[in-house]
C-alpha positions in Angstrom: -6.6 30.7 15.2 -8.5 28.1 14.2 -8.1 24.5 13.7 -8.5 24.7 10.2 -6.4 27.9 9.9 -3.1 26.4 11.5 -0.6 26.2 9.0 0.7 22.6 9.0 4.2 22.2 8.2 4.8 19.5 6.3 8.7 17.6 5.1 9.3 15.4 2.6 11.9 12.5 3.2 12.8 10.9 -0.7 12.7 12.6 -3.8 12.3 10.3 -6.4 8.9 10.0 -8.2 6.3 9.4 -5.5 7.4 12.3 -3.6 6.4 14.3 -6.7 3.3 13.6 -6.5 3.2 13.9 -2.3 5.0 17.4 -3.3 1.6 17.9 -5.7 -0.9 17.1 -3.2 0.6 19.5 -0.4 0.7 21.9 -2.8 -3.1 22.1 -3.5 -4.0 22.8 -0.1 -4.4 26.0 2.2 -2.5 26.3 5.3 0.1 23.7 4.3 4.1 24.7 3.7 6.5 21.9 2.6 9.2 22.9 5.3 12.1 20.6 3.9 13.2 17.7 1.6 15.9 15.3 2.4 17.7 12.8 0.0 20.8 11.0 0.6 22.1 11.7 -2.8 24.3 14.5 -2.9 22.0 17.6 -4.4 19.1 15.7 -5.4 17.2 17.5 -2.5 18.3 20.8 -3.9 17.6 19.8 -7.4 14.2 18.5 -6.3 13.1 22.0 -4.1 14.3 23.8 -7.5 12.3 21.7 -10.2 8.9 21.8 -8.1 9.0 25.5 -6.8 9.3 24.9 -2.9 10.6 28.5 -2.3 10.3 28.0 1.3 11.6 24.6 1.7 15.2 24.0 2.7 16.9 20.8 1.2 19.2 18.3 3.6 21.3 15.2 2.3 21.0 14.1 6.1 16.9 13.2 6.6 18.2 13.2 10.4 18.9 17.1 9.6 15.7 17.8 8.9 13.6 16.3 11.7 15.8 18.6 13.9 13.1 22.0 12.2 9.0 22.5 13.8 7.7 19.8 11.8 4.0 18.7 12.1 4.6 15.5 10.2 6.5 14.0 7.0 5.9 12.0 4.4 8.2 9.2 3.5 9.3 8.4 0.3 12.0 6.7 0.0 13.1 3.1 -1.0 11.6 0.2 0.3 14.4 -0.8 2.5 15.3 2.6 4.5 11.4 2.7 5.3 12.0 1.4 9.4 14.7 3.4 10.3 13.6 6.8 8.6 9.9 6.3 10.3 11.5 5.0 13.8 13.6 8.5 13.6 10.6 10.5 12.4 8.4 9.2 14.9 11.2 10.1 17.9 11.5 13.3 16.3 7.8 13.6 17.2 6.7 13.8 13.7 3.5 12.6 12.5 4.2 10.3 9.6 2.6 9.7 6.3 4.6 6.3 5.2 4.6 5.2 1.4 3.9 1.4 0.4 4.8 -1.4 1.3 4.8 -0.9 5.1 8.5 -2.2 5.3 10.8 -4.8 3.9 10.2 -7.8 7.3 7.5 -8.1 9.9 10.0 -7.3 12.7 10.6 -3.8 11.1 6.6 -3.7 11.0 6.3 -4.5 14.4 9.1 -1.8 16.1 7.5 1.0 14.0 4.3 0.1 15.1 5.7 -0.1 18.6 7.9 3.3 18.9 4.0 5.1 17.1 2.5 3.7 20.3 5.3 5.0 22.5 5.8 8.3 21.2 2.3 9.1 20.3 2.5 9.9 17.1 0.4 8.7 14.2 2.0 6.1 11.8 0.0 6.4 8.0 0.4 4.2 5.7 0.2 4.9 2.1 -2.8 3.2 0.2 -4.8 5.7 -1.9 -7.1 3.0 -3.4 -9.2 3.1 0.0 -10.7 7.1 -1.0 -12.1 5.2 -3.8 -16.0 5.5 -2.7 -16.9 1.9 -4.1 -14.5 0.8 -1.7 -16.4 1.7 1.0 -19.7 0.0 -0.9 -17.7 -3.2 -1.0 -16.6 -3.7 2.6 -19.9 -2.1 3.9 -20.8 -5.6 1.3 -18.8 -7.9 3.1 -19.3 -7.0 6.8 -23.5 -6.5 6.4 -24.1 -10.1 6.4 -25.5 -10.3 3.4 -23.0 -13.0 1.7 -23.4 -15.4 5.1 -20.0 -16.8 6.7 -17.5 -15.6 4.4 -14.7 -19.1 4.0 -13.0 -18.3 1.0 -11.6 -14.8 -0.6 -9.0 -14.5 -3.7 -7.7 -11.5 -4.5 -4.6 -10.0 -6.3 -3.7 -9.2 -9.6 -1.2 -8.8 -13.0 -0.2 -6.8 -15.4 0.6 -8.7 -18.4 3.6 -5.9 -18.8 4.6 -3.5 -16.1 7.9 -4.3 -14.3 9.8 -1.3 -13.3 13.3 -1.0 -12.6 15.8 1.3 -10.3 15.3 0.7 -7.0 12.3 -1.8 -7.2 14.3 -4.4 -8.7 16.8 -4.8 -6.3 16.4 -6.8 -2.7 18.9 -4.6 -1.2 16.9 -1.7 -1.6 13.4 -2.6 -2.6 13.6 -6.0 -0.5 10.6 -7.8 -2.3 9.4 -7.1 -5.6 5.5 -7.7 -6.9 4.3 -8.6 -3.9 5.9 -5.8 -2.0 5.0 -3.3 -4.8 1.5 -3.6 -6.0 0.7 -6.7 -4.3 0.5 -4.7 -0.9 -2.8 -3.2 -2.4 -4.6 -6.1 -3.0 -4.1 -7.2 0.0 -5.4 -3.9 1.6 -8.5 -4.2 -0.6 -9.3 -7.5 0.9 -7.9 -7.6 4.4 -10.0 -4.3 5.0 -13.3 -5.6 3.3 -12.9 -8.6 6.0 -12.3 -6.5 8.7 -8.6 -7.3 8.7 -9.1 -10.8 10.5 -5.3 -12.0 11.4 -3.2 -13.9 9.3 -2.0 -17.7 10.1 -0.3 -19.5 8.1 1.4 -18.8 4.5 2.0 -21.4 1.4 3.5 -19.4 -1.1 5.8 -20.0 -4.7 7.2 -17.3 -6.2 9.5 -16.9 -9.6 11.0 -14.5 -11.6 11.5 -15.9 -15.1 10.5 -12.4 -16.5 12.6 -10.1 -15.1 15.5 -12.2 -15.0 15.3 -12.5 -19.0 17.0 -9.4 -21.0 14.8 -10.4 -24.3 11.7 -8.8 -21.1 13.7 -6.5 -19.1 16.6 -4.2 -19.8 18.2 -4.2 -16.2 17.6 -8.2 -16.6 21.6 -8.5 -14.8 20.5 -6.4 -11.8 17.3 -8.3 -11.7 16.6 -10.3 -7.8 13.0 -9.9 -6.4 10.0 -12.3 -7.0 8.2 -10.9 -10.3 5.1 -13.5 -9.9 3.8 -15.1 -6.6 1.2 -17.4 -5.1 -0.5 -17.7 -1.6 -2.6 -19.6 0.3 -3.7 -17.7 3.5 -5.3 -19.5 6.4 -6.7 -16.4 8.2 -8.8 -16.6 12.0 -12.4 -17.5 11.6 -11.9 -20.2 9.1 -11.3 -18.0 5.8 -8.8 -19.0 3.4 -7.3 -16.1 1.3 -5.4 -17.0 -2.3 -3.5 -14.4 -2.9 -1.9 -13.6 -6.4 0.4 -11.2 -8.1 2.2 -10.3 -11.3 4.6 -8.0 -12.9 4.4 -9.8 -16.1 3.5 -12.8 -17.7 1.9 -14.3 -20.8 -2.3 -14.3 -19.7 -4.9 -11.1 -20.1 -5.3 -11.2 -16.6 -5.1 -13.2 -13.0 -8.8 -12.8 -12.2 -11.2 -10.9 -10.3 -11.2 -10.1 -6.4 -14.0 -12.6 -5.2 -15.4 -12.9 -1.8 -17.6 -16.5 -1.5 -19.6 -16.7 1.6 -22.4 -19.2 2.8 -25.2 -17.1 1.6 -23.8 -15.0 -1.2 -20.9 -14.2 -3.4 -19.2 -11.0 -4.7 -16.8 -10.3 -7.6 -15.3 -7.3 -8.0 -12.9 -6.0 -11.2 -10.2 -3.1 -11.2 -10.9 -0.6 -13.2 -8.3 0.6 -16.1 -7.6 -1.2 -19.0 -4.0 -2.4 -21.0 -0.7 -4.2 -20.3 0.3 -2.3 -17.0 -3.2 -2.5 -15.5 -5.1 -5.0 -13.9 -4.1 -4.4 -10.3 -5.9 -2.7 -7.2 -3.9 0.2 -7.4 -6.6 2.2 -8.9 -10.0 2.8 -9.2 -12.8 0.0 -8.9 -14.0 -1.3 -12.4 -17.5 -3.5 -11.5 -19.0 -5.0 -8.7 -21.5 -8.4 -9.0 -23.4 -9.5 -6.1 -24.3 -13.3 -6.9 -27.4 -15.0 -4.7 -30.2 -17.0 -4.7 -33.5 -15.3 -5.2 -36.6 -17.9 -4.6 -34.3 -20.8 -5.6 -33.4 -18.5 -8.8 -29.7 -18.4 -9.2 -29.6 -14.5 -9.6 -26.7 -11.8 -10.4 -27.2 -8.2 -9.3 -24.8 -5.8 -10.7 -23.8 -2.8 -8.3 -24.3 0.6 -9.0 -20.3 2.2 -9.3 -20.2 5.4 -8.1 -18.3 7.0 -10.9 -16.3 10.1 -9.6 -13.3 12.2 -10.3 -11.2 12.1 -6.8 -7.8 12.6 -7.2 -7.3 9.2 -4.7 -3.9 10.1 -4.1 -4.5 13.4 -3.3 -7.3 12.7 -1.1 -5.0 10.5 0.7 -2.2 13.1 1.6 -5.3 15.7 3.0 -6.3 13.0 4.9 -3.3 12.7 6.4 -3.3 16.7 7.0 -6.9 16.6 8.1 -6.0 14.3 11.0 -2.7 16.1 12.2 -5.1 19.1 12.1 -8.3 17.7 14.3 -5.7 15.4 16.6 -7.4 12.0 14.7 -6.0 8.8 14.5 -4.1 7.7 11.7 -6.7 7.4 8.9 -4.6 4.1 7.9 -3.0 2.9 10.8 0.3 1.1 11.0 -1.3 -1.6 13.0 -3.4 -2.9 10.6 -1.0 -3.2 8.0 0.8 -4.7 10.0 -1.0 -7.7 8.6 -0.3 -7.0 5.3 3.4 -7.3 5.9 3.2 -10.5 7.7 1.3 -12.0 4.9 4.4 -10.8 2.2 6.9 -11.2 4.6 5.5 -15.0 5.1 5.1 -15.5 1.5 9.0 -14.9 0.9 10.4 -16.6 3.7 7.4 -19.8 2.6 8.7 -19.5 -1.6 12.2 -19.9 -0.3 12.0 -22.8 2.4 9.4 -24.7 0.2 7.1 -25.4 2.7 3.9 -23.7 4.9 5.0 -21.3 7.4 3.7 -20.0 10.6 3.4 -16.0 11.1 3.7 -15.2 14.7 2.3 -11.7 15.9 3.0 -9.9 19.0 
């Protein structure tokens, strides 16, 4: 048999509306059988095998119950804040995991997964289908050529001028940050990958949430406890400083481009998608501008966008398949964003004491 021909038996942990679409993915490919689905609420498994036609997939209430069959790997789905301990258990299991964003809720979770992939062996994915997007790949190949000089100062983020959800993404028990956590994880990715993810130092942050507090904006207003806007300053090794932004809501168009400024060069670079719930790098890339000096001629080259139709999410769950397959690394690897929850998990503990923070990595 060959490589390509092993079936790769696949389990899904979560059913709620990302594993849908992780269900979807699996589904287009050959050689792949969705094994099992777990969820902690009583029949919503079942319910979930029925509704997307997993004849072959038995459903568990118990996600421990289900790492027990031949897995190859699983994909977790579930809320924020049961992300650690369902990977940690996966992992254990000796499962290959394919984790949805944010990484986890604290940087300590971060760390032990990271820790118990390293000891068991096993690949620890994490969840960021903007990076199949092929300008992606134009706009850190951008960044790390040389071409904009010493890079010192990047800003990056994003907000939707409407486009807070509710359920579980609302709630710090469950979800335990909320813009930040949720979309701005992606930004963060977009950036910290560009620059070759340099570590994070230090974090001044502010966040609110005037919106989602407010019933006249949001129906579960009462239920209503995770940051809705924030605001960073990074200090990140080799002298770059990173603003960082987010928004679920708020009364502007739109928080800006992603900019990268370096000594010999700029570049800005727009989300694509258009609207109240857009405006965040959760998608596909919009425009890129290279801005230099040509001759003593301030100049502005636009880059060619290589316009495509990739299914990015898709291509993200094959790539996860691909590598159990061929014995690859993690095609996103849990060590690296690693740094993405140290930022959040700095900005929430800087927006609470008022002051700079340090983030301290093993």
């Amino acid at each position: 048999m060959t490589t390509q021909s092993k079936t790769v038996r696949v389990g899904i942990i979560g059913s709620g509306g990302i594993a849908r679409a992780h269900a979807a993915a699996y589904k287009t490919m050959e050689n792949v059988e969705i094994v099992a689905v777990a969820d902690i609420v009583p029949g919503k498994a079942k319910e979930f095998v029925e509704k997307e036609q997993l004849t072959a997939a038995k459903p568990f209430e118990d996600h421990r119950r289900l790492l027990e069959l031949d897995l190859d790997g699983v994909s977790i789905c579930t809320p924020n804040k049961a992300h650690c301990g369902t990977t940690i258990d996966a992992l254990r299991a000796g499962k290959h995991v394919l984790l949805e964003k944010p990484m986890s809720v604290t940087l300590a979770e971060a760390i032990e997964m990271v820790q118990v992939g390293k000891e068991t062996g096993r690949m620890l994915s994490i969840g960021f289908q903007p990076r199949y997007d092929p300008n992606m790949d134009i706009i850190r190949d951008i960044v790390q050529s040389g071409q904009l000089g010493n890079v010192y100062y990047v800003e990056t983020g994003g907000g939707r001028r409407r486009g807070m959800p509710g359920g579980t993404f609302i709630r710090k028990d469950l979800a335990g940050a909320g813009a930040m956590a949720d979309i701005g994880c992606y930004s963060l990715d977009m950036a910290l990958n560009a620059l070759g993810y340099p570590k994070p130092l230090t974090v001044s942050a502010y966040t609110s949430n005037f919106f989602g507090t407010n019933p006249k904006y949001h129906r579960e207003a009462d239920k209503f406890d995770v940051e809705d806007f924030g605001v960073a300053l990074v200090r990140l090794e080799g002298g770059i400083a990173l603003n960082f932004k987010i928004s679920w809501a708020m009364h502007m168009d739109t928080l800006g481009a992603t900019m990268f400024l370096g000594s010999e060069g700029g570049l800005k670079v727009t989300p694509a998608g258009k609207g109240p719930w857009s405006g965040v790098w959760d998608g596909k890339v919009g425009s890129i501008t290279l801005f230099h000096d040509i001759r003593g001629h301030l100049t502005e080259s636009p880059i060619p966008i290589k316009e495509h139709n990739i299914n990015l999410f898709h291509e993200k769950v094959r790539d996860f398949v691909d590598a159990i397959r061929e014995g690859r690394d993690a095609p996103i690897p849990g060590e690296k964003i690693l740094y993405n929850q140290a930022i959040i998990d700095g900005v929430l503990r800087s927006a609470e004491l008022k002051r700079e923070v340090e983030i301290e990595l093993p």
